[in-house]
LUMRO-34358 format. One record per residue: residue number from 1; x, z, y of N, C-alpha, C in turn. Coordinates in pm, 1 decimal. Atoms other than C-alpha are relative to their C-alpha. Layout:
% residues N
R   baro        n_u        n_w        n_v       ca_u       ca_w       ca_v        c_u        c_w        c_v
R    NUM          X          Z          Y          X          Z          Y          X          Z          Y
...
END
This chain:
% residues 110
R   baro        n_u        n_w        n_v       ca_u       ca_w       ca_v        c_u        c_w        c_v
R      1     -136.3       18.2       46.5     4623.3    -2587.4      789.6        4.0     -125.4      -87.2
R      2       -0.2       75.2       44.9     4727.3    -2880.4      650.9      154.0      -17.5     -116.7
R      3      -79.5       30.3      113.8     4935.6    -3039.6      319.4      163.0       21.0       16.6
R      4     -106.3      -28.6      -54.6     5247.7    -3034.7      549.2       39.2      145.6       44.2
R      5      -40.9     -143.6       13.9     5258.9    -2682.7      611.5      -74.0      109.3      -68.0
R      6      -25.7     -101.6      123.1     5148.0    -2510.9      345.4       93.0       96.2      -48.3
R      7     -118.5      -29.0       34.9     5354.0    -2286.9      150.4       50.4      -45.5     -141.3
R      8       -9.2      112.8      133.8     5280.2    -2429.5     -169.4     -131.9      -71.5      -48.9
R      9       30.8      118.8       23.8     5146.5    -2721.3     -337.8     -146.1       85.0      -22.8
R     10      154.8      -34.5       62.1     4762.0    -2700.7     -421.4      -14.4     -123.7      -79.0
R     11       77.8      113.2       86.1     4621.5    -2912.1     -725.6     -153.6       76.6       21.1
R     12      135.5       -0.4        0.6     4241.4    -2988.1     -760.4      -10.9       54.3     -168.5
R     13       59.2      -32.1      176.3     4095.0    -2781.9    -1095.7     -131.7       22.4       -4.7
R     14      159.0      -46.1       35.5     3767.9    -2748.3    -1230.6       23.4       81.3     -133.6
R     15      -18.9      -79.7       76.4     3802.1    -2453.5    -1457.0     -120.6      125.0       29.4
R     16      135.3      -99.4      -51.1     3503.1    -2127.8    -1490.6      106.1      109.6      -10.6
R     17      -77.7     -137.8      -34.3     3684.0    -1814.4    -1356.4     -140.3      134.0      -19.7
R     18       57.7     -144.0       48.7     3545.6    -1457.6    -1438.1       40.1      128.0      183.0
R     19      -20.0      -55.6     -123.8     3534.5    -1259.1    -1066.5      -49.1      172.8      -28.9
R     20       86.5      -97.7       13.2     3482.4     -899.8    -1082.4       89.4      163.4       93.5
R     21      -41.2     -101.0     -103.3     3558.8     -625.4     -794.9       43.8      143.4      -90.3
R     22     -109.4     -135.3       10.3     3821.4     -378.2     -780.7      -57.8      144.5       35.4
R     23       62.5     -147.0      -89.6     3598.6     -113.4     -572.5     -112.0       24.9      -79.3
R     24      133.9        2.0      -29.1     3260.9     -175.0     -698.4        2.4      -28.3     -241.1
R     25       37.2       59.5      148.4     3330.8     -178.4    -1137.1     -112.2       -4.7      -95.3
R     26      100.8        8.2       41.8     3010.8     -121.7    -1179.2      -69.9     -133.3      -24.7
R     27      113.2       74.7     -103.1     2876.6     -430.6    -1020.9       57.0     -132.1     -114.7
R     28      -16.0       67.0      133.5     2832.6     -695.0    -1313.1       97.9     -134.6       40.2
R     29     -139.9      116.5      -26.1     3129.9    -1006.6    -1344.3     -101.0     -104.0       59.7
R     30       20.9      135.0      -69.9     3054.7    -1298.2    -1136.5       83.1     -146.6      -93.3
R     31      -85.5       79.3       38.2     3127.0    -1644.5    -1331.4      -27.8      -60.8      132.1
R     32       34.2      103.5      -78.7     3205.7    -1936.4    -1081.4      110.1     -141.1      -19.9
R     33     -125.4      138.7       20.2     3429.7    -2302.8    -1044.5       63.3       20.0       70.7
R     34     -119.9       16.9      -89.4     3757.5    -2331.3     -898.5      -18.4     -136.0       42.6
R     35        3.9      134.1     -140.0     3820.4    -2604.6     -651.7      139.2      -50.9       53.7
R     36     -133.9       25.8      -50.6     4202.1    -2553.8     -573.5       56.6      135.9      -84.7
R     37      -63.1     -147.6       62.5     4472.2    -2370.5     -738.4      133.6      -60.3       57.9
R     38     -169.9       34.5      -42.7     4852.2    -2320.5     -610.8       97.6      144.0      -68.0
R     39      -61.7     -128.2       27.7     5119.0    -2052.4     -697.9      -51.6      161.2       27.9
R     40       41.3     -115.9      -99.0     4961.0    -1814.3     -435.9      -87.1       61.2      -13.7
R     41      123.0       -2.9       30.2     4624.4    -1863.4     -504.4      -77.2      -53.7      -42.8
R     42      153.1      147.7       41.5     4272.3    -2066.5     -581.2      -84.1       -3.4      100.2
R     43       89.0      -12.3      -86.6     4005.2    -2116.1     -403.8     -128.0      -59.5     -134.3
R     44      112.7       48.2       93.7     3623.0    -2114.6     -594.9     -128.5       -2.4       74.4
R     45      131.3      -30.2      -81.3     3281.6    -2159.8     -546.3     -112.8       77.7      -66.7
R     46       46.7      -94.8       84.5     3085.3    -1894.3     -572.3     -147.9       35.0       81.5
R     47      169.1       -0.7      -65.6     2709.4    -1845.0     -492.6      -15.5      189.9       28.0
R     48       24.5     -118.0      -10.5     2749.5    -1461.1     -460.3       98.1       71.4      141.2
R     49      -46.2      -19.1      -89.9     2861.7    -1312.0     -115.3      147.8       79.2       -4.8
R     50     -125.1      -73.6       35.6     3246.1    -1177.2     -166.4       52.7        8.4      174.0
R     51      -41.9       30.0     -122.3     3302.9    -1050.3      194.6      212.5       11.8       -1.5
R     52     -181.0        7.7      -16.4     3700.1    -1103.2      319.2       17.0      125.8       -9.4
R     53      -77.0     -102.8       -2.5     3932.0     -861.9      249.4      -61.3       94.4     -139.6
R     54       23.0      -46.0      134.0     3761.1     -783.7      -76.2      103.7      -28.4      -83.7
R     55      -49.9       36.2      123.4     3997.7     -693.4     -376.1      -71.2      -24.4     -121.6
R     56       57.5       43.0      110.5     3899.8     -873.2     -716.2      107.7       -4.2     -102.7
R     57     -129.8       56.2      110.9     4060.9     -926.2    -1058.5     -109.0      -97.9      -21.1
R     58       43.6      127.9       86.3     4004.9    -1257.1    -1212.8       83.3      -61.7      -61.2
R     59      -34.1       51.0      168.8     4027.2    -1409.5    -1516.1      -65.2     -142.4      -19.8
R     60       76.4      158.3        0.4     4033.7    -1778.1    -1611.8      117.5      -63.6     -101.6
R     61      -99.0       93.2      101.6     4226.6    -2001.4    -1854.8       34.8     -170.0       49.4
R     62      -20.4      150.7      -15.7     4448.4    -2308.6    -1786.1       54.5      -57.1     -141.5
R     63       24.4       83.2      131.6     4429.7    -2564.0    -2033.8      170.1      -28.0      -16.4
R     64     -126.3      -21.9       32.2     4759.9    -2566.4    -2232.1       87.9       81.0       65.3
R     65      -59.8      -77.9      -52.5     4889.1    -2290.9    -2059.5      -10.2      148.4       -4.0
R     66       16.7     -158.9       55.5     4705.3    -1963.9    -2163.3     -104.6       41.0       78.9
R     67       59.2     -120.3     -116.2     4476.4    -1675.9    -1976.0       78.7       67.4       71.0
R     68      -98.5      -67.2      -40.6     4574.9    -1521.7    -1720.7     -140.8       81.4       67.9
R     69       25.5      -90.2      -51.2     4425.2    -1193.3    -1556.8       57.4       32.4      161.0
R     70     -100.7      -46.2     -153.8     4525.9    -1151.8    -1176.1      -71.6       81.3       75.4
R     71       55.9      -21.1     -132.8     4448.4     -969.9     -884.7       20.3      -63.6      115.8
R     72        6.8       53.3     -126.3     4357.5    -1110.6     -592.0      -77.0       49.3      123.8
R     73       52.7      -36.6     -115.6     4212.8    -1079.0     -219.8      -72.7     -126.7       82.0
R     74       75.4      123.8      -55.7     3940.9    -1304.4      -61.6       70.7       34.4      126.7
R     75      -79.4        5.4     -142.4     4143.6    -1429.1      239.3     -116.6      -79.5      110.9
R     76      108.9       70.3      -90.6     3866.2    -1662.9      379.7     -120.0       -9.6      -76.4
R     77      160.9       97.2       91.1     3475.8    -1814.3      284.5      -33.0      -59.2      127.1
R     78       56.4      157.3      -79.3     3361.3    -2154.3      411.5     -110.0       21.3     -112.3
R     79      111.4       28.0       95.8     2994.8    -2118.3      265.4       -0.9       28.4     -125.5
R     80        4.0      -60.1      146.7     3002.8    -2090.8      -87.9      142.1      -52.8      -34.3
R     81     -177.2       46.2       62.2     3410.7    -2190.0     -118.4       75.0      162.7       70.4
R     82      -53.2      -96.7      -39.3     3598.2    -1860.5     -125.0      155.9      -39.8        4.3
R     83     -171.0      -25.3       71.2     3994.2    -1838.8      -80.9       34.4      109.8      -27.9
R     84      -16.0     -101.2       34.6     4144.3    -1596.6     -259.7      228.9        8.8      -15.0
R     85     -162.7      -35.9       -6.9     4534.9    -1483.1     -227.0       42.8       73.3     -142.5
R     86      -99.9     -111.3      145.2     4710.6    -1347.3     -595.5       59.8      119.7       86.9
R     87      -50.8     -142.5      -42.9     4864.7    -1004.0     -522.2       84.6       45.1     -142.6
R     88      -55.8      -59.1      142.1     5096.5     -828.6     -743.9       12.7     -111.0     -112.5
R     89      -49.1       69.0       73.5     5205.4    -1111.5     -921.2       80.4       14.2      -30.6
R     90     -154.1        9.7       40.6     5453.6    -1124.1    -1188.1       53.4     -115.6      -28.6
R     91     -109.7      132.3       -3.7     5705.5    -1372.5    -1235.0      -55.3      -86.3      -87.8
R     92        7.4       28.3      142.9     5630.0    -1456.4    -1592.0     -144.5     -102.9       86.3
R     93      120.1      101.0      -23.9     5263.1    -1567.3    -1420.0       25.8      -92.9      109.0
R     94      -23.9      166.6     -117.6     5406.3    -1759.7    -1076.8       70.6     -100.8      -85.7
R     95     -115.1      107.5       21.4     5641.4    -1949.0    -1323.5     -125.9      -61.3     -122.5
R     96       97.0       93.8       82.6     5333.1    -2049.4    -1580.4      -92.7      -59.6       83.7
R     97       89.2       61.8      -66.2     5115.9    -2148.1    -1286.4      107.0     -140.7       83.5
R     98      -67.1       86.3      -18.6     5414.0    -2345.1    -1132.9      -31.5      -78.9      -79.9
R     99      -18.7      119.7       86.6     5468.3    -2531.6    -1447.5     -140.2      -56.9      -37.4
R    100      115.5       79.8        3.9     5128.3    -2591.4    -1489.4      -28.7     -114.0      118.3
R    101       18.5      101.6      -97.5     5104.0    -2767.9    -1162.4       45.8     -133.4        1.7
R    102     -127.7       96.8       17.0     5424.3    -2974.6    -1236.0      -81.9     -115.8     -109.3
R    103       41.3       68.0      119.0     5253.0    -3067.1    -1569.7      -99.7     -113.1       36.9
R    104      119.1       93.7      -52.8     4968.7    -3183.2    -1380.4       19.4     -149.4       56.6
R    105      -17.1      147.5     -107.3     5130.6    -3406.5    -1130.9      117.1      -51.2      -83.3
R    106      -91.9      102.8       99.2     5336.6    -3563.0    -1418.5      146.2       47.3      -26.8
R    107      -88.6        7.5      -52.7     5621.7    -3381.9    -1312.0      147.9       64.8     -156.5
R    108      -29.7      -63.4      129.9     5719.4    -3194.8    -1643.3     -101.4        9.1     -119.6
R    109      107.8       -8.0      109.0     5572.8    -3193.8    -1989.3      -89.5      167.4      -40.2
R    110       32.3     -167.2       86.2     5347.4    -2845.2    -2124.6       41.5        1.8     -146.7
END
């Protein structure tokens, strides 16, 4: 899929996210780097096998913008780059990850 049909924008982040399964809470947190973030989702890289269709919460902080806690669902893995889909998102968090994006690409101040 490409930049033209998307559904929304992706910026490049390097930020350390906190990964840690919905099924399995035993099973100790995974840190790893993000690589892409958009309204929807991120995508990270992660040296630990997260097969698809795994639910996760993760936790990560954008710079001038806060923590945020989400759930998500690994939608794909290319090698050690997972994508992961948000779920159950609330507003309050698509509209701070928006404006973070905006902020990024110049588009509005934080």
């Amino acid at each position: 899929m490409d930049a033209a049909t998307r559904k929304w924008k992706r910026i490049k982040l390097d930020v350390r996210v906190r990964i840690r399964r919905l099924d399995a809470p035993e099973v100790a947190t995974s840190v790893v780097r993000t690589y892409e973030l958009s309204r929807g989702g991120m995508s990270v890289y992660a040296s630990e096998a997260l097969e698809v269709g795994a639910a996760v919460w993760i936790e990560f902080v954008l710079p001038d913008a806060g923590e945020f806690v989400l759930k998500a669902i690994v939608k794909n893995r290319r090698g050690f780059r997972l994508g992961m889909e948000f779920v159950d998102l609330p507003e309050s968090q698509c509209l701070a990850i928006e404006h973070y994006i905006a902020a990024v690409e110049g588009v509005v101040e934080i």
